[in-house]
N, C-alpha and C positions, 0 to 999 in steps of 0.2 A: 187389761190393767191400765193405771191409768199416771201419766208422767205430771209431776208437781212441780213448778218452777216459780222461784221465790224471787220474785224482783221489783221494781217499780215500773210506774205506768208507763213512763218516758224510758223505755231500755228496751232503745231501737235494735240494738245487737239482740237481745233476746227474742225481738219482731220474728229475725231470720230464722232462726231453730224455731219455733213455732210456725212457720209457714213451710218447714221440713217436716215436722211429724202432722201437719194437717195432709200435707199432700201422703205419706206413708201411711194414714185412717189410723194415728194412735190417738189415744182422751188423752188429752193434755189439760191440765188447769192452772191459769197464774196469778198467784196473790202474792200482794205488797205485805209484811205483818205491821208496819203502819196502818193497815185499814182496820186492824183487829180491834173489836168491840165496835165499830162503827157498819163498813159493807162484809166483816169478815168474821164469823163466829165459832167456836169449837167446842167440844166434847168430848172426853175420853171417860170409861168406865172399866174399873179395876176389881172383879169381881170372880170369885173362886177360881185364881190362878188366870183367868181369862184377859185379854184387856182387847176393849173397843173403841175404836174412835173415830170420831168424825170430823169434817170440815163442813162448813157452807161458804160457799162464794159465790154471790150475785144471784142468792137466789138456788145452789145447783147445791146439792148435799154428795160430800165425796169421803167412801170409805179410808182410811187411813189405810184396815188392811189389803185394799184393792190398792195401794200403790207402787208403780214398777220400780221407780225410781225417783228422786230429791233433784233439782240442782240449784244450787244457792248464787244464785248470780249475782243483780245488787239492789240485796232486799234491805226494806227502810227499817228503821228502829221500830221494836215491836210497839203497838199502839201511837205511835207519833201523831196521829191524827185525831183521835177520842174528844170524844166532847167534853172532857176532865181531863189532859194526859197529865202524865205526871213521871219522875224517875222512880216511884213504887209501882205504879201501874204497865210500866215496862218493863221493867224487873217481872211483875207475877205475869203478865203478856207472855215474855218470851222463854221462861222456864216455861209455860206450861206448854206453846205450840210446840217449842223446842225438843222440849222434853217427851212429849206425846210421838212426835215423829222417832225419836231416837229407837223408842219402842218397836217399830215400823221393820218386815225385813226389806225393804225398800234401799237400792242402793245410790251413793250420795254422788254427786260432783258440786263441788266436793262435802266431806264430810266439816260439818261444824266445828269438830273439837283438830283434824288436821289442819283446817285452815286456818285455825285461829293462830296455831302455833308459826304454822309457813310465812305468817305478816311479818315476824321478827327476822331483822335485816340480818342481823346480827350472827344469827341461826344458820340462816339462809348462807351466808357466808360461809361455814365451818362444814354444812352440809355438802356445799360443792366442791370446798378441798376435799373432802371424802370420798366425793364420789367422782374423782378425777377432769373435772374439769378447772380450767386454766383461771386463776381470781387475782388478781392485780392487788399489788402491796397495798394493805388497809388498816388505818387506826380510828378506833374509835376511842374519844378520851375526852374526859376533863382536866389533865395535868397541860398547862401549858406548856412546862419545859417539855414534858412527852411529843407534843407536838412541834416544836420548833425543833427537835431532835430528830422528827422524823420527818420533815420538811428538808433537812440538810441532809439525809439519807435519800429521799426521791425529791427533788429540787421544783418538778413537775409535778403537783398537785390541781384536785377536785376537791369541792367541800360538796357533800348533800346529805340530806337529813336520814336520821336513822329509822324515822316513822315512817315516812312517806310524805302525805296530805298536810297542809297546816288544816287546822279545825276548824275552822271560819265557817258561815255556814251562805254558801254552800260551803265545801272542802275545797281548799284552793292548792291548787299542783306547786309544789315549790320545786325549781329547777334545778339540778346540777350546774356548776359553777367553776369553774376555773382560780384558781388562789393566785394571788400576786405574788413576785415573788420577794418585797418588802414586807409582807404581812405580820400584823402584829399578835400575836395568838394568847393574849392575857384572857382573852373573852371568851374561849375555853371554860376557863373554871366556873361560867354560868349555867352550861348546862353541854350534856356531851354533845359530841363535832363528829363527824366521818367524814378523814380524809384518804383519798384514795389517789394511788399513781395513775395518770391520764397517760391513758392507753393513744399515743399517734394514732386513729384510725384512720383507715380509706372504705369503711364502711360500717354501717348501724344492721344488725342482726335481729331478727325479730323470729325465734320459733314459738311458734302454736304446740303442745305437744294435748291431744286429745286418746286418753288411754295410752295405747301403743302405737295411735299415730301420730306422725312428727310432723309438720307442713313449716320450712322454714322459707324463711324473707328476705331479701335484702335491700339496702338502700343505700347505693353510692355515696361518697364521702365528694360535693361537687370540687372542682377544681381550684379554685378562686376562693373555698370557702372560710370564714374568717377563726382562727384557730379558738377560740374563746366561747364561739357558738358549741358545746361539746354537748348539749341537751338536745336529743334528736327530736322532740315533743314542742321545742321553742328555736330552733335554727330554720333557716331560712331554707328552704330545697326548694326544685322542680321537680329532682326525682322523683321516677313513682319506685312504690316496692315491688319487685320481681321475684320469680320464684326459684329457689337453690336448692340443690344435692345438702343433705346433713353427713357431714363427714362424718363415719363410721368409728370413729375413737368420739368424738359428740355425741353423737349416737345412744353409745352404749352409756356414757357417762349420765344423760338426762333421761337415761331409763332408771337406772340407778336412784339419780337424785329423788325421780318422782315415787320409786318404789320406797325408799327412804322416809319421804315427806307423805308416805300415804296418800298422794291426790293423783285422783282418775284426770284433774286439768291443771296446764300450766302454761305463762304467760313467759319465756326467756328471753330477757333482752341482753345481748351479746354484742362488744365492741373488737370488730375485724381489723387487725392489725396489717402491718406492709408485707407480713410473712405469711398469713392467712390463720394464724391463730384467731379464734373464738375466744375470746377473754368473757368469764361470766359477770354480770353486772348486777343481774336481780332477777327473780321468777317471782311472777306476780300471779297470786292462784287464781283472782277473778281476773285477770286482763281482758280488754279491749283484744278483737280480733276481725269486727267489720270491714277496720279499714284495711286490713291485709286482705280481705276475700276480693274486695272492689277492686284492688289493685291489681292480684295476680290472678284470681280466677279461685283459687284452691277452695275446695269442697268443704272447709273447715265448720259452716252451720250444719249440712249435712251428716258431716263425721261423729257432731256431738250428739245429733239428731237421733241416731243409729247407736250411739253409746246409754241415752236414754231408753231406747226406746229396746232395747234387748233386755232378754228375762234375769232379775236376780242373781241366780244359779245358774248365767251362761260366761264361764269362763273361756269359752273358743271365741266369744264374740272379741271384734280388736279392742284393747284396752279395758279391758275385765282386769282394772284395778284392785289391788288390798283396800277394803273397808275397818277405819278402826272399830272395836265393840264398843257398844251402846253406852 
């Protein structure tokens, strides 16, 4: 059977687990749905209760129901590329590839309709009060006085977005931010803010969580370092990331969370406080995890490699995840 992985050309991370299940002799095949109608074509037939479907990529034709597993890494807008694209042509593009896979008993990392849901910050937030892990005082609002109210309540604020990415194209990273503490918060009522209490760290937390395996990260807070730098993605370090013990009340809480959020992968960036609290920050379903393996060494392509590359219907394998229905 054969592992299907939804990315673009340039997704060096996805290089890694691809050069894990060549050396393990699994079929793997990876298409962008940007290339769809152009290097990428499909088929499905719905026929007395039956349904068939296919793929072609580069030429190679791949049964749908020969597929072991999905994982959706970071696949481009369906048709983006078409020699006519269009937002109707993307729209019928990606219901139909979309839709034909859901068909599939193939199991996802993650699934489409979990991940779509885990994007929301907001969520994300409420799910890990839930699920017992530590989440630092947070308003999201348009009410300015709400905000100046809650700025006199934690004095020590962060602003950062509630989407993520600004849309620029590329998608341009907007960083967390440190709030003055004259700030004027009229400009709230333009569109909602999330302000959060700034966690004093003495260190940036980064867990990989693949299935039921955990591979977590750390990266010193340097000495010297300037307190306003609080975006671990745009501060200045030497540190590299090293590899730490998941403390066993974390542990359980980010098995939880992910049981919760239905995803077989999770991205958790976690700010380590002077007491060794884990303060949750955000779990990001596709995250970046290269630059953790280069650093510490951890098996983390491998692990996903191995979560792909196991049957369906093997729940003993590690991280035989809840998949939602179709």
């Amino acid at each position: 059977m054969t592992v299907l992985i939804l990315t673009s050309e340039e997704d060096v991370t996805a290089d890694m687990v691809v050069l894990r299940l060549h050396e393990a002799g699994v079929p793997v095949v990876r298409l962008d749905p940007a290339d769809l109608t152009t290097g990428v074509a499909l088929s499905g037939e719905y026929v007395r209760g039956v349904c068939h479907g296919h793929l072609s990529v580069a030429g190679r034709l791949v049964s749908m129901s020969g597929l072991r597993s999905v994982w959706v890494r970071r696949p481009g807008l369906a048709a983006a590329r078409a020699s006519q694209p269009s937002a109707w042509l993307t729209e019928e593009a990606s219901q139909a590839l979309y839709g034909m896979l859901r068909c599939t008993e193939a199991r996802w990392m993650n699934h489409p309709d979990a991940a779509r849901r885990a994007r929301h910050k907001p969520w994300q937030l409420g799910l890990a009060q839930r699920s017992g892990l530590p989440v630092p005082a947070t308003l999201i609002t348009t009410f300015p006085q709400a905000a100046r109210e809650f700025s006199e309540r934690f004095p020590d604020l962060v602003v950062k977005p509630v989407s993520g990415a600004h849309p620029k194209e590329p998608p341009r990273a907007v960083p967390t931010s440190r709030v003055a503490p004259d700030t004027d918060f009229s400009a709230v009522a333009f569109g909602p803010t999330l302000l959060q209490r700034r966690v004093p760290k003495r260190a940036d937390i980064r867990l990989t969580a693949v299935g039921g395996r955990l591979f977590a990260a750390r990266k010193a807070i340097e000495p010297d370092a300037d307190p306003d730098d609080v975006d671990v993605r745009f501060a200045p370090s030497l540190s590299p990331w090293s590899a730490v013990e998941v403390p066993p009340r974390v542990a359980t809480a980010v098995h939880a969370y992910l049981s919760g959020a239905e995803l077989a992968y999770g991205a958790f960036d976690f700010a380590e406080d002077a007491d060794g609290i884990w303060w949750f920050l955000e779990c990001n379903q596709s995250g970046q995890f290269g630059f953790v393996e280069m650093d510490t060494g951890q098996p983390i392509a491998r692990a996903i490699a191995q979560w792909l590359a196991s049957a369906p219907d093997d729940t003993s394998s590690a991280g035989a995840g809840p998949r939602p229905a179709p």
